[in-house]
N, C-alpha and C positions, 0 to 999 in steps of 0.2 A: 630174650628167649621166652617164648611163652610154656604153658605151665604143660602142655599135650607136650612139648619139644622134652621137656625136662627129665617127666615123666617116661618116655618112649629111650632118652640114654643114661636112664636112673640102672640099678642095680638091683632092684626089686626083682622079686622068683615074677616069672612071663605072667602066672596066674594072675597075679596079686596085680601087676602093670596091667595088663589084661583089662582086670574087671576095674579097678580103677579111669584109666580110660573109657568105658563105656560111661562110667558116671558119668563122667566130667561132660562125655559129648551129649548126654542127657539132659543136665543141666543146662548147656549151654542152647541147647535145642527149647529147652523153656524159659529162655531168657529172650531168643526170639521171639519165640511165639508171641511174649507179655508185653514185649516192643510193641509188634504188628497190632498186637489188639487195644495197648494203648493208644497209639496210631488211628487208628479205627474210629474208637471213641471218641477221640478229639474230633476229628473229624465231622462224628458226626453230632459232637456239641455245637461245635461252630455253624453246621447246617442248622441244626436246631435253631440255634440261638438269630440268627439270619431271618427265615421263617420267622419268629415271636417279633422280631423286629420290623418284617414287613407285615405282619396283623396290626401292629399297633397304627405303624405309619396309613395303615386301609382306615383304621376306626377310627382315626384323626379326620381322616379328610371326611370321613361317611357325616359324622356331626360336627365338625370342621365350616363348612361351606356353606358360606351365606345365601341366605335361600331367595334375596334378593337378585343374586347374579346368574341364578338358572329360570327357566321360565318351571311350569307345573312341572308340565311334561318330562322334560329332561331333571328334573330332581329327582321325577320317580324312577325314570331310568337311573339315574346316578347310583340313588339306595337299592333298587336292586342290583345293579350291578357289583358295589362293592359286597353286599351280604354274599353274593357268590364267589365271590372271588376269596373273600375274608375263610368262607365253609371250604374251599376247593384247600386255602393253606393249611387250614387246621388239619385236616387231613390226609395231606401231606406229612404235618408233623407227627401225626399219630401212628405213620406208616415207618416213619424214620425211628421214631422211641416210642414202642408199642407199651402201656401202661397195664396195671390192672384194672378190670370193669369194673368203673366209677358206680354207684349207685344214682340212679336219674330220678329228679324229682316226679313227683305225681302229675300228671299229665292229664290233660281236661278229656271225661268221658265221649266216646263218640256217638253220634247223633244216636238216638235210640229208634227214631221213626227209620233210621236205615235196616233192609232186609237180613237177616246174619244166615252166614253159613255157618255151619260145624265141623271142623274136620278135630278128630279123635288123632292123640297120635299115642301109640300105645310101645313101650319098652319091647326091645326084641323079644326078651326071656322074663317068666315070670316068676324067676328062680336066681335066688341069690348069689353073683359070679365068685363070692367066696367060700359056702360052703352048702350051695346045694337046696338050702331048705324054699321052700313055697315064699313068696312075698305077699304081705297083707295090705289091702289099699288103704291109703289112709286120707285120701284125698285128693284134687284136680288144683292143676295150676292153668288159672283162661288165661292168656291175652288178645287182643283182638286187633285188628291190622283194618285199613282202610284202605277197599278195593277199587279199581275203575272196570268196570265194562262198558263198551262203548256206548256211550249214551245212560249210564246207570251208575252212580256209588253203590255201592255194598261193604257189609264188615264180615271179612270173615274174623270165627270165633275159633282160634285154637286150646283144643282141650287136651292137657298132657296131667293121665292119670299116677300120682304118686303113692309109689309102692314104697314099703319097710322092711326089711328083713328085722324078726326081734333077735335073734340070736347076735347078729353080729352090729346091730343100731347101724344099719345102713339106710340110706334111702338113695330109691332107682327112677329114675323117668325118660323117659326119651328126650334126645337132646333137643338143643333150640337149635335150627341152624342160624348158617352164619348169614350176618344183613348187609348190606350196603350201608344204609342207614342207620347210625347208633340210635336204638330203642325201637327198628323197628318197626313206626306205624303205618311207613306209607310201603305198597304192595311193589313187585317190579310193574306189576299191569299199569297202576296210578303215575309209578312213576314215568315210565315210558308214554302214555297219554300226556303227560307234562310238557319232556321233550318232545314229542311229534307237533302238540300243539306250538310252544313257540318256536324250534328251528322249521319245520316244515310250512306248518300251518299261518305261521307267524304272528300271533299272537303274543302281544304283550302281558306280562303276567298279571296285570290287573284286570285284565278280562278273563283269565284260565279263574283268577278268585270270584270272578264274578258269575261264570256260569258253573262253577261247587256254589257258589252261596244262591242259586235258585232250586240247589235240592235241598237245600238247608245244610248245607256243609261248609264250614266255614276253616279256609285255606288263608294264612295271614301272606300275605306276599312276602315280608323278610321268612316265612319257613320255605315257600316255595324256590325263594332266591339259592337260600341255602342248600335246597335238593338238588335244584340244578347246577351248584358248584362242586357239590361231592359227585356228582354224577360222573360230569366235566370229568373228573380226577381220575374215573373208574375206567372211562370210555378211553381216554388217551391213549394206552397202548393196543389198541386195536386200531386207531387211526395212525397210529407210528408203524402196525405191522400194513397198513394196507400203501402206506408210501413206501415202505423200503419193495413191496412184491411190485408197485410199480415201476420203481429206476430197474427192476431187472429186464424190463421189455427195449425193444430199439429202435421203436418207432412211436413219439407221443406227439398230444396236443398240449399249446399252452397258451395261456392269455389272462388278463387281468382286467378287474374290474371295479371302479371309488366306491371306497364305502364314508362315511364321515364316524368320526372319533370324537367324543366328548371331553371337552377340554375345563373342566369342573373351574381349572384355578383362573380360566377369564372368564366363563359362561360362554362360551363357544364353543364349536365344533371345528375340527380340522382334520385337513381327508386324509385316509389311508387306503389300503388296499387289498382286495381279495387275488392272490394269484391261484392261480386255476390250472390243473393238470389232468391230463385226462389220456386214458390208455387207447391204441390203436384201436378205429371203429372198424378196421378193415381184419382184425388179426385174431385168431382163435382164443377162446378162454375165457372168463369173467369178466365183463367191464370193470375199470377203477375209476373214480373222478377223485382228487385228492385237492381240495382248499388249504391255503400259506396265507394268511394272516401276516401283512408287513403295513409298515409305519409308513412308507412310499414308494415311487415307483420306481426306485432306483434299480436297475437290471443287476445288481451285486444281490439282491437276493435271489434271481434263479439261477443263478451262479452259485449260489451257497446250498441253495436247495439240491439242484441237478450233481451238485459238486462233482466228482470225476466222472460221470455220468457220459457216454460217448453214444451218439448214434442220429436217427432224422428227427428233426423236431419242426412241428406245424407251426408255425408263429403268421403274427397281420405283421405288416411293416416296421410297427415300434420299435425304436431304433434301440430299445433296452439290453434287447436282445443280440446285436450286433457282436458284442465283446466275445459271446457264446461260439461264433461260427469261426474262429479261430482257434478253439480247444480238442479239436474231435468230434465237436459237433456239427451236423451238417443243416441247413436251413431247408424246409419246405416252404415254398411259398402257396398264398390260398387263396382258390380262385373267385372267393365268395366275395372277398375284397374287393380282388380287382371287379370285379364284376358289378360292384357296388356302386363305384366310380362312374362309370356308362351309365347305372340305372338312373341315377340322381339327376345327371346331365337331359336323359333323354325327357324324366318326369318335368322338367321345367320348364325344356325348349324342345323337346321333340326329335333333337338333333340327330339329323340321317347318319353320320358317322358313328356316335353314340348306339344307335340303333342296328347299326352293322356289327359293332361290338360285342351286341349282347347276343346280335343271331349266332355268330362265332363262337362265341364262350358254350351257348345254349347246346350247338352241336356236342364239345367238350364232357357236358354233361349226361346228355342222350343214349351217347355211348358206356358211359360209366353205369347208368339204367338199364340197358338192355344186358349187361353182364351181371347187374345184382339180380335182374329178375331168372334165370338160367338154373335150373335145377339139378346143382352141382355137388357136389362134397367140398369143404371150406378148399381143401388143398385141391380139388380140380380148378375150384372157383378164381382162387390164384394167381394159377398157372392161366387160365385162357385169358384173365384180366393182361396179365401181362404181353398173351400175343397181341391181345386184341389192341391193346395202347402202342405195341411195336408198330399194329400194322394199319391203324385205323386212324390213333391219336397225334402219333408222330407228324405223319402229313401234313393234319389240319393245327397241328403248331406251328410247323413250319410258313406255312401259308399266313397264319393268324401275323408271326410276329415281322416277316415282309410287309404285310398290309403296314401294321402299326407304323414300320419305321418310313411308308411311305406318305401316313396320315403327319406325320410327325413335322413334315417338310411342308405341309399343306394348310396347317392351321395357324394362326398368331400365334408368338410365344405368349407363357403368362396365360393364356387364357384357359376358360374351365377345360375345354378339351385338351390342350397341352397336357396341364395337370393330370389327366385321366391318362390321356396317352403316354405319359414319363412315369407311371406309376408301375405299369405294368412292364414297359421295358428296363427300366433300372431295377426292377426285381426279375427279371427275365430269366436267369438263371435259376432261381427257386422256382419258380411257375412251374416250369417246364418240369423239374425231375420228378416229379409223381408219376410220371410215364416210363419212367427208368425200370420199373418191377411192377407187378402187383400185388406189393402189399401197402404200398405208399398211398395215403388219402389225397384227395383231390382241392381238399380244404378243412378249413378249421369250424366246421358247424357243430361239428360234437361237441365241441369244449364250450360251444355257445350256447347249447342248448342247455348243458348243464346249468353253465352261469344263469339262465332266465329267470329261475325262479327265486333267484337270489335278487336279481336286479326288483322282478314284484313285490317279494318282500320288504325291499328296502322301503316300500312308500308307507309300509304298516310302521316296522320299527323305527325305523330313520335313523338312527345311527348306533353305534356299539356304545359302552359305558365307558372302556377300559382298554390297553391294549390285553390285558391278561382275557379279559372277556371276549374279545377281539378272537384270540386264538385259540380258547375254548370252543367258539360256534365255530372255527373253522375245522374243529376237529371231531365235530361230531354231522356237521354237513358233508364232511368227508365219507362218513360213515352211514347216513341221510341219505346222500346222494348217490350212493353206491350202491345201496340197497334198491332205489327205486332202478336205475340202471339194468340190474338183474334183473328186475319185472318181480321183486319183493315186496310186499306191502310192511314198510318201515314198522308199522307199530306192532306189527304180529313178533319180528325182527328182536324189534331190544324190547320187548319182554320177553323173551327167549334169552336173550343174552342178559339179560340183569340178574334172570332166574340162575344162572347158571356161574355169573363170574366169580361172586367172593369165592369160590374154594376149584376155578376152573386152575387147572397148570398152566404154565408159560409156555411148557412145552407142546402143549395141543392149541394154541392160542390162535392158529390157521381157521382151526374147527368155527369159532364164533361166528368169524367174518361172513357178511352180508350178502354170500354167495348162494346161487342154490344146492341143495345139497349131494344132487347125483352129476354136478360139476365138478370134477376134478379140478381144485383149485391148483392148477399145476403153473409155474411159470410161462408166458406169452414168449414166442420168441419173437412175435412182430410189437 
């Protein structure tokens, strides 16, 4: 019998049991509590402790690695890649167990030959908030931050005048705000110029140091590695809110694309991969493109990505995807592919059949053209898409996939025509149902067109450092590429959002994204 039981058939006056039982359930309410929050702690010493362990394990390998077994190039990628990686943990951990502000040592003055702004920032009130009386100045606190505009450094010089109250030995100043960057010196502008130049622009960070050191500004790459790993860490849940606002639509594209991974412990590289999502071109609302960052191309990761994810999804033939269209998922098949197929054939040998192929597809297309050109409202646009596929496109399916099965009987097996002709009737079934509605794409170009400028980059950087690094850039080309979609110029973008994050809520966290702004960033139902 416990001690409430005992209590409750004691003999004590009701008062005295009464207030006694509230104790007891009081105390036992703080005995929870001291649980839960022991709990906690542990918890989150173990993350801690995790974290310090994979810093150390980073700054082994970073001076670890015999410099014999990477060529230049990929060394220098290596060290920056871990300095990012190593800045992205730290700050992790300082997120997990917030510290008091460390005192930072002395830091080397900024170019003096750079232009300075001034901005004053002066205390709301110049009146004591304890008792009224006047504040007497008693001096300026500068620091001064290092700006980018495009094509120009500058410092700005912030001047924050301090006031005293003598009556109460106070002193008053307007606050600092809050940084991204502990201590501060680089601007959102500079830093956003950082990232635009190497996720967009693709610059490797030995060149972003090289053109700051033709204005005389001198960026050491391990500082810049490390801006772009805390960055990395900042940007994250903006690219986790723009994937989850994509699985809410029901019609996407997807597709994947090598990238090579730096493999430090042979001096090799070995490939991974970018998969690629990208929201209905056909369907109302903000484009999303969203980059997955995986180790291969095993179709268990759009599985994991999509997870109960139900609805049409654009895919080429790769058979990765196959596992998918037994969940709720339905397949589109894309005509750029098939159509691919013919082209190739026809550029080599001219082939008549080939060349009938593409007239056919061509029509396919024509029609899909003369309905985007049509001076609609999205949802009239839709709606005639879909008579016009009931009453135009259906026909010349029909006709197209007769021809096929009749070429099919006509050509050798095995041969490149076979090949071209089995390609589209074994996928016959996807092909065709983009005709089904009009909201369903005709193909997978959009998602291709995103990937391009990823594939051009790839011949500047050539390969990731890391997988952490890996899925860094994927998550801020998520946010990259989204931006340009809208018809956004990225760099206006995140220095708008850098300006704005440390102290933005979770709860407006829609607001940031890469949308324009009299875009009702409302869920896509296609």
């Amino acid at each position: 019998m416990n001690i409430a039981d005992q209590l409750a058939k004691s003999n004590l006056p009701s008062a005295v049991r009464d207030a006694l039982l509230a104790q007891l359930a009081l105390v036992e309410e703080q005995a929870e509590l001291a649980k839960q929050q022991s709990g906690q702690i542990k918890f989150r010493d173990q993350h801690i402790a995790a974290l310090t362990l994979e810093i150390a394990h980073l700054r082994r390998m970073r001076y670890g690695v015999r410099a014999e077994s990477l060529s230049a190039e990929q060394r220098q990628l290596f060290e920056d890649t871990l300095d990012s990686d190593i800045a992205a943990i730290e700050v992790r951990v300082e997120a997990a167990a917030p510290k008091e502000k460390r005192e930072r040592a002395g830091r080397q003055a900024l170019p003096a030959h750079l232009p300075r702004t001034e901005i004053l920032h002066e205390p709301d009130s110049c009146s004591c908030a304890e008792c009224g009386l006047t504040l007497a100045k008693m001096g300026d606190d500068v620091s001064e931050q290092l700006d980018y505009h495009p094509g120009t450094f500058r410092v700005l010089r912030h001047i924050r005048p301090q006031y005293a109250c003598r009556r109460c030995e106070t002193v008053t100043a307007a606050p600092i705000p809050a940084s991204l960057i502990d201590g501060g010196l680089p601007t959102p502008a500079l830093l956003a110029w950082i990232m635009v130049s190497k996720y967009v622009d693709h610059l490797p960070l030995y060149r972003i140091a090289q053109i700051a050191e033709r204005q005389g500004v001198t960026l050491a790459r391990s500082t810049l590695a490390s801006w772009v790993g805390v960055i990395g860490f900042w940007l994250q849940p903006l690219a986790d809110r723009l994937a989850e606002r994509l699985l809410t639509q029901t019609i996407l594209h997807a597709d994947e694309t090598p990238v090579s991974q730096l493999d430090p412990g042979k001096g090799k590289t070995k490939k991974a991969y970018l998969w690629v999502y990208r929201s209905n071109v056909l369907a109302a609302g903000p484009p999303i493109v969203v980059f997955d960052y995986q180790i291969s191309r095993s179709g268990q990761h759009v599985r994991d990505f999509l997870s109960d994810w139900q609805g049409r999804l654009m895919v080429d033939g790769y058979a990765g995807y196959k596992a998918l269209f037994s969940t709720g998922v339905t397949e589109l098949g894309c005509w750029a592919h098939a159509r691919r197929k013919f082209y190739e054939l026809y550029e080599s040998n001219q082939s008549p059949i080939a060349a009938e192929a593409l007239r056919r597809i061509a029509a396919l297309y024509a029609l899909e053209s003369e309905i985007n050109a049509l001076d609609l409202t999205p949802e009239a646009r839709i709606a005639e898409r879909a008579r016009q596929r009931l009453l135009e496109a259906r026909p010349l399916l029909n006709e197209f996939k007769t021809w096929l099965d009749q070429m099919l009987l006509k050509v050798a097996p095995n041969s490149g025509l076979a090949k071209a002709l089995n390609y589209s009737c074994k996928r016959w079934d996807a092909l065709e149902r983009y005709s089904e509605d009009g909201l369903s794409p005709i193909d997978n170009n959009p998602v291709e067109n995103a990937i391009r400028p990823i594939a051009i980059g790839k011949k500047n950087w050539l390969f990731t450092g890391s997988e952490q690094s890996g899925h860094r850039a994927a998550a801020i080309q998520t946010l990259l590429g989204t931006a340009k979609l809208n018809g956004i110029e990225p760099l206006m973008w995140l220095t708008e959002a850098l300006e704005k994050l440390p102290t933005w809520p979770n709860s407006r966290i829609d607001e940031l994204l890469p949308f324009v702004k009299d875009q009702s960033p409302q869920d896509n139902e296609g």
